[in-house]
GUTIVEX-572097 format. One line per field, with one value per residue (C-alpha): residue number from 1; x, y, z; residue in one letter. Coordinates in nm, 3 decimals, always signed. Each point is the difference from the previous one (the first is absolute). Last residue first. Example, Ala and Ser with C-alpha at 12.3 -4.5 7.8 and 13.67 -1.06 7.14 Angstrom:
REM GUTIVEX-572097
seq = c(2 1)
u = c(+1.367 -0.137)
v = c(-0.106 -0.344)
w = c(+0.714 +0.066)
type = c(S A)
//
This chain:
REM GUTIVEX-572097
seq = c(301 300 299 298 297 296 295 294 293 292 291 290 289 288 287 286 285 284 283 282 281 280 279 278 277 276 275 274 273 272 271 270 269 268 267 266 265 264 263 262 261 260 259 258 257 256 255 254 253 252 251 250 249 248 247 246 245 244 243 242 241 240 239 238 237 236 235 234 233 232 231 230 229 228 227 226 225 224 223 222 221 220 219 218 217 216 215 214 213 212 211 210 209 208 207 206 205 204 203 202 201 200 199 198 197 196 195 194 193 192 191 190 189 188 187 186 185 184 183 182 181 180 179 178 177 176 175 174 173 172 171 170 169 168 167 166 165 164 163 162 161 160 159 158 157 156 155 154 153 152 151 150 149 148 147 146 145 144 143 142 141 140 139 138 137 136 135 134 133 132 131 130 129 128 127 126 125 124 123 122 121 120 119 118 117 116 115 114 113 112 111 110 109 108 107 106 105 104 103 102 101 100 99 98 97 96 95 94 93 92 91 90 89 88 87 86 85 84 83 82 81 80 79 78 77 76 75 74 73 72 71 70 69 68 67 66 65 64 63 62 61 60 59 58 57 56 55 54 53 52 51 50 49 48 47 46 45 44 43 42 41 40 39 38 37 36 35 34 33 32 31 30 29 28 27 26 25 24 23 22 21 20 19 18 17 16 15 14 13 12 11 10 9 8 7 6 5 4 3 2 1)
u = c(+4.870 -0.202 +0.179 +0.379 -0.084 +0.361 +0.150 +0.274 +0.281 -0.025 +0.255 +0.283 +0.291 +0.228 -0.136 -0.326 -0.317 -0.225 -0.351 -0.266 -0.063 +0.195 +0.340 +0.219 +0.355 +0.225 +0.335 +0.101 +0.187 -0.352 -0.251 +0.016 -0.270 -0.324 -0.248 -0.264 -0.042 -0.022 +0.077 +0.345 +0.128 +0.342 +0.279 +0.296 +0.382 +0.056 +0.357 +0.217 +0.298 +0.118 -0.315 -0.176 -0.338 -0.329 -0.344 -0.304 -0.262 -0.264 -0.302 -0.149 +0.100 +0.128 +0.261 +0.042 +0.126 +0.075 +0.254 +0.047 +0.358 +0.174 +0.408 +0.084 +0.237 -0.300 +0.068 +0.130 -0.333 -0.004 -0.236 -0.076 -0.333 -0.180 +0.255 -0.045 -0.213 +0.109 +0.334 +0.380 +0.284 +0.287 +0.316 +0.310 -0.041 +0.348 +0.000 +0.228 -0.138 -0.337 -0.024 -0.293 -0.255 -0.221 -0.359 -0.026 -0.307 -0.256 +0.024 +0.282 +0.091 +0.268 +0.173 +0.275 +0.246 +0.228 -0.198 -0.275 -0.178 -0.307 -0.145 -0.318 -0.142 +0.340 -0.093 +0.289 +0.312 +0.101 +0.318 +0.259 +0.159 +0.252 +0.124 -0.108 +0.144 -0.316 +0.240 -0.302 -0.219 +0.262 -0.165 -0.108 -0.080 -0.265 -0.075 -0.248 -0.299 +0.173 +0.013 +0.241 +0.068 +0.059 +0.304 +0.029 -0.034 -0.210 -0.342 +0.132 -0.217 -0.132 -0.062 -0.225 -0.049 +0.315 -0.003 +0.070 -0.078 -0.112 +0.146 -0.108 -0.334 -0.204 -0.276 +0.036 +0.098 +0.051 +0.256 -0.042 +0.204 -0.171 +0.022 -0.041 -0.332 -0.047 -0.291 +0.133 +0.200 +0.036 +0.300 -0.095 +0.255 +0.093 +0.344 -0.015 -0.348 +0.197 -0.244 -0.353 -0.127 -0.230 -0.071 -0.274 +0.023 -0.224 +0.146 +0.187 -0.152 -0.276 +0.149 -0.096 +0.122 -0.089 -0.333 -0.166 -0.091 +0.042 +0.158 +0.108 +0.149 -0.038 +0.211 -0.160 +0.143 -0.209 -0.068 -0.375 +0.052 +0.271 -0.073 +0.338 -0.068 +0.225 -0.025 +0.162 -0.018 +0.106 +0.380 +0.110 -0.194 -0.290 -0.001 -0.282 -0.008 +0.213 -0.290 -0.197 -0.280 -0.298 +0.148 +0.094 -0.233 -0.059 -0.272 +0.176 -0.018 +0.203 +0.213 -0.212 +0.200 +0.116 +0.341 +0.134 -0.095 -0.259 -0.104 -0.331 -0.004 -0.281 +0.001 -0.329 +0.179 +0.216 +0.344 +0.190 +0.231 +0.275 +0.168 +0.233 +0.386 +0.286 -0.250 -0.239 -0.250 -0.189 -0.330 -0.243 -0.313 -0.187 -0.369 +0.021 -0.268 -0.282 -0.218 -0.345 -0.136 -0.178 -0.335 -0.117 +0.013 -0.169 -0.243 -0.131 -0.010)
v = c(+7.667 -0.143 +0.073 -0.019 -0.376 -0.145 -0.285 -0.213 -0.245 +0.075 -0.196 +0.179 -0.213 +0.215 +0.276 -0.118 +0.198 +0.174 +0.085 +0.252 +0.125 +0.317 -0.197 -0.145 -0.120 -0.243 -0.103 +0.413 +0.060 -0.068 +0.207 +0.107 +0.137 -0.023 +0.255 +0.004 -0.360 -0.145 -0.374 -0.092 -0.218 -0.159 +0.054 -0.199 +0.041 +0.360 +0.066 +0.249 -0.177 -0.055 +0.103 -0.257 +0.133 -0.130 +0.201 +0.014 +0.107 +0.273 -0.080 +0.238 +0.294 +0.043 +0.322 -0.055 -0.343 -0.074 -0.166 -0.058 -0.049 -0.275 -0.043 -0.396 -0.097 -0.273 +0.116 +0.365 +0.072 +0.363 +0.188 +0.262 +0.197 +0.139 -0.211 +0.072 -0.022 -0.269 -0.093 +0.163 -0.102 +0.186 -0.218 +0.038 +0.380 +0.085 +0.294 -0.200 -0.067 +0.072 -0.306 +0.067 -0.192 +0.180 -0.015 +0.180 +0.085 +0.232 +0.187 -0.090 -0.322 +0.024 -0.306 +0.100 -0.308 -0.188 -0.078 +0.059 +0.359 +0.099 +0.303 +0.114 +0.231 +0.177 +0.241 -0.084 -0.192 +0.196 +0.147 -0.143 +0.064 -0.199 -0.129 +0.413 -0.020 +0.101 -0.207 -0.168 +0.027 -0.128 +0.193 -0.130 +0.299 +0.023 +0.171 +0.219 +0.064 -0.030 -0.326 -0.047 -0.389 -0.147 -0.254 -0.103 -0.365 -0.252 +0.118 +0.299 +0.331 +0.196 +0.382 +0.190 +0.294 +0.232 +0.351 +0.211 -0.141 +0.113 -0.151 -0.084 +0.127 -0.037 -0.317 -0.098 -0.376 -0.065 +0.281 +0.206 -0.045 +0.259 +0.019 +0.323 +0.237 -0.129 -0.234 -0.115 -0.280 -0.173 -0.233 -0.114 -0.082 -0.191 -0.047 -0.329 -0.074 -0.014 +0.266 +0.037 +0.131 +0.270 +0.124 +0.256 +0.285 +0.281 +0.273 +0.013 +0.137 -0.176 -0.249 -0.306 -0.167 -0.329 -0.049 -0.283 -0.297 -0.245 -0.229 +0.160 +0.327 +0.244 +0.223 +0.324 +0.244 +0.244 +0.192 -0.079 -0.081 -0.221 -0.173 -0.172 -0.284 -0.111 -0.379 -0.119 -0.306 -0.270 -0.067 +0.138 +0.295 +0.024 +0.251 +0.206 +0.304 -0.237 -0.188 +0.323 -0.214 +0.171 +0.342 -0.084 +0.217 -0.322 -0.191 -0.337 -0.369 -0.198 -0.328 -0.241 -0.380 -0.175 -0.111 +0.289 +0.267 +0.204 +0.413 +0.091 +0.343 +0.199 +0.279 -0.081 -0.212 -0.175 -0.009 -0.295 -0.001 -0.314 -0.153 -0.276 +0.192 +0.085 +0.186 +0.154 -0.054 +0.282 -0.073 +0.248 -0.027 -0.299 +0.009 -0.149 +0.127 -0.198 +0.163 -0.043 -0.218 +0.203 -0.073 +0.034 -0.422 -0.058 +0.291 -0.187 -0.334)
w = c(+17.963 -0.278 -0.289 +0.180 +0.046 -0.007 -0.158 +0.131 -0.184 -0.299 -0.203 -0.184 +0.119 +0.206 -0.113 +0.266 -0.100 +0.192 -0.179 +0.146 -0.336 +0.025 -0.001 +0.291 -0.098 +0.217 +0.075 -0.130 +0.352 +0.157 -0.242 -0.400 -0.104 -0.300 -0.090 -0.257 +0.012 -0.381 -0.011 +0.200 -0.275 +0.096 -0.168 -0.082 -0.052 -0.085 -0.108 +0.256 -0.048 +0.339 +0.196 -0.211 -0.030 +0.120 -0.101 +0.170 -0.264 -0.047 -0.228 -0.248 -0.145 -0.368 +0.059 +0.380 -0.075 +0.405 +0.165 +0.366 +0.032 +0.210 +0.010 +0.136 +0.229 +0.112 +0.396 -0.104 -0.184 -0.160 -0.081 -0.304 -0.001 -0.372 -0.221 -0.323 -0.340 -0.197 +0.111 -0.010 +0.230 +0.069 +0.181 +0.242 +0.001 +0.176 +0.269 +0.199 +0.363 -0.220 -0.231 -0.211 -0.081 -0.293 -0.081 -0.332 -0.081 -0.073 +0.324 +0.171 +0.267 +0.202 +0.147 +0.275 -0.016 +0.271 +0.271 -0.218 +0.062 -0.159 -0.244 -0.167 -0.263 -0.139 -0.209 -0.325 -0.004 +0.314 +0.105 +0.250 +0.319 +0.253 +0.317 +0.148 +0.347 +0.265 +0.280 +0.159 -0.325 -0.265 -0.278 -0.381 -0.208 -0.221 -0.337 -0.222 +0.258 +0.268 +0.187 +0.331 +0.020 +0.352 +0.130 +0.326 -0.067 -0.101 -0.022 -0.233 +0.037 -0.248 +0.053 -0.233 -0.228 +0.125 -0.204 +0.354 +0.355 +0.313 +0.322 +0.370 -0.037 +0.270 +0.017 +0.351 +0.016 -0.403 +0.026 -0.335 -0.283 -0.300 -0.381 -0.189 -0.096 -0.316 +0.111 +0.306 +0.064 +0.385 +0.110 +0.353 +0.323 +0.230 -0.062 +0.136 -0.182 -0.325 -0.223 +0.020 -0.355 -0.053 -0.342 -0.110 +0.225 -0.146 +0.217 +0.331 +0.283 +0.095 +0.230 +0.207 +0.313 +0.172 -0.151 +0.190 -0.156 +0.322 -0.192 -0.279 +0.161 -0.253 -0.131 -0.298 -0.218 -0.105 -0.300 -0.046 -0.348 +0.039 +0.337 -0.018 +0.279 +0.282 +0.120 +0.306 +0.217 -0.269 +0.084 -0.345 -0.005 -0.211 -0.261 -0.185 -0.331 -0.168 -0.177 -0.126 -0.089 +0.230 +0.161 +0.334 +0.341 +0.170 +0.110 +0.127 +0.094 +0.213 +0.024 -0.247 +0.048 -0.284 +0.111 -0.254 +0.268 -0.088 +0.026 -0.197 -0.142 -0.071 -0.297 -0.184 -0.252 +0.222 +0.133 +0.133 +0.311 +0.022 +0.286 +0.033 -0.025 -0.244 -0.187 +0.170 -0.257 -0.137 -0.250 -0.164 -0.211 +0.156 -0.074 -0.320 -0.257 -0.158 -0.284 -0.010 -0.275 -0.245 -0.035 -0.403 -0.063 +0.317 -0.014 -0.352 +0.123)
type = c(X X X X X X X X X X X X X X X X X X X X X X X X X X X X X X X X X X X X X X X X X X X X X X X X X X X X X X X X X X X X X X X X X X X X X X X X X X X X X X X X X X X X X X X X X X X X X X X X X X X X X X X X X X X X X X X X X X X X X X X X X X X X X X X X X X X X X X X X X X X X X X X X X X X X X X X X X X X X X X X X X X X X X X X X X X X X X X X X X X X X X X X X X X X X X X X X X X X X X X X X X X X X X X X X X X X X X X X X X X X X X X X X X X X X X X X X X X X X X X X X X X X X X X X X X X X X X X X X X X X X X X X X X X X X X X X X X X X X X X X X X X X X X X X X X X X X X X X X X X X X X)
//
């Protein structure tokens, strides 16, 4: 009796530190503690499994193309840069020239291309099929790009610009409420979510904010849902903790209809044009409805 009232009970930790979605597509890459990544598609199946050189929880430091062949990896420490084949896992190029990369991002496969950031050392494009540089970039955070059209968002760390990307014409600019944490495209709204609050929706053919909306805590990843027409945030009180929620929002008047509680995964995504969201646990929810509709074992894999 008296060791069981002294033991303490060991501490559990979740394995899964990391998630990237291709976004518009069916595959998703998740991080864990020790640094391996597991590659699945969102029918269930395991795709691959890798020993890479990613820092454990830096999220953006992987990206899985669209199509699901290709995964480059941010080796932070090591300061490489890192594609693999998935299937075959073969490293197509790598490069140790440019230091402490900690965001890679594969842009619209027809470019083919991959937005790198370094740790004050500028932002890179490099061709996704042999690695050089194709640009370097000043004071740019992160490129966005709109599902719907060929529009993309241009972050710095103070404003954004909205570009046309076959004719490069500006449609508009705008300053932040605050750091900006995440953004989405509507077809007719960018929603950016800031630090603290606001989430605002934003009409960017016009540079009009249609509506700001203020919650407890904010919005960690915004979504958006074009079959329900529906805005989806994943909130977070960052100040009390706890449970993360799927939130709905008109995309008209930006009020939150319902939530749904998610519990308390340390990372959750957006996948499929936002029609689905994968979280740390190994759940995949519908936004259509907020069932779960498939659970995967990331713990034993």
């Amino acid at each position: 009796m008296f060791l069981k009232i002294f033991k303490k009970k060991q501490q559990e930790y979740e394995k899964i530190r990391a998630i990237s979605v291709g976004k518009t597509g069916k595959y998703f890459v998740v991080g864990e503690f020790n640094k391996d990544l597991q590659v699945w598609n969102i029918s269930g199946d395991l795709i691959q499994k890798f020993e890479t050189d990613m820092v454990s929880g830096l999220s953006e430091s992987i990206s899985i193309s669209t199509d699901g062949k290709k995964l480059i990896v941010a080796g932070y420490d090591k300061n490489t840069l890192t594609l693999f084949d998935i299937e075959s896992k073969n490293i197509l190029w790598q490069r140790k020239d440019l230091k402490k990369p900690y965001k890679v991002k594969f842009l619209n496969d027809t470019l083919n291309s991959i937005f790198v950031d370094t740790e004050n050392k500028g932002c890179y494009i490099l061709s996704s099929e042999t690695g050089d540089s194709i640009d370097k970039l000043r004071a740019i955070r992160d490129f966005v790009e709109s599902p719907y059209s060929n529009i993309i968002q241009i972050e710095k760390s103070s404003s954004s610009s909205i570009i046309e990307r076959k004719s490069d014409e500006v449609v508009c600019k705008f300053n932040h409420k605050g750091s900006l944490l995440d953004s989405a495209f509507s077809e007719e709204l960018l929603i950016c979510s800031y630090v603290g609050g606001p989430l605002e929706g934003m009409k960017f053919k016009t540079n009009e904010s249609l509506w700001s909306t203020n919650c407890k805590g904010h919005f960690l990843r915004v979504g958006f849902n074009l079959e329900i027409n529906k805005v989806l945030g994943i909130r977070w009180d960052f100040e009390k903790g706890g449970s993360k929620f799927l939130a709905y929002i008109n995309p008209i008047s930006g009020i939150i209809e319902k939530e749904i509680d998610l519990k308390q995964p340390i990372c959750v995504e957006f996948i499929n044009n936002g029609g689905y969201i994968i979280t740390s646990q190994g759940k995949m929810y519908s936004t259509k409805d907020g069932s779960i509709v498939r659970e995967f074992d990331f713990e034993n894999n």
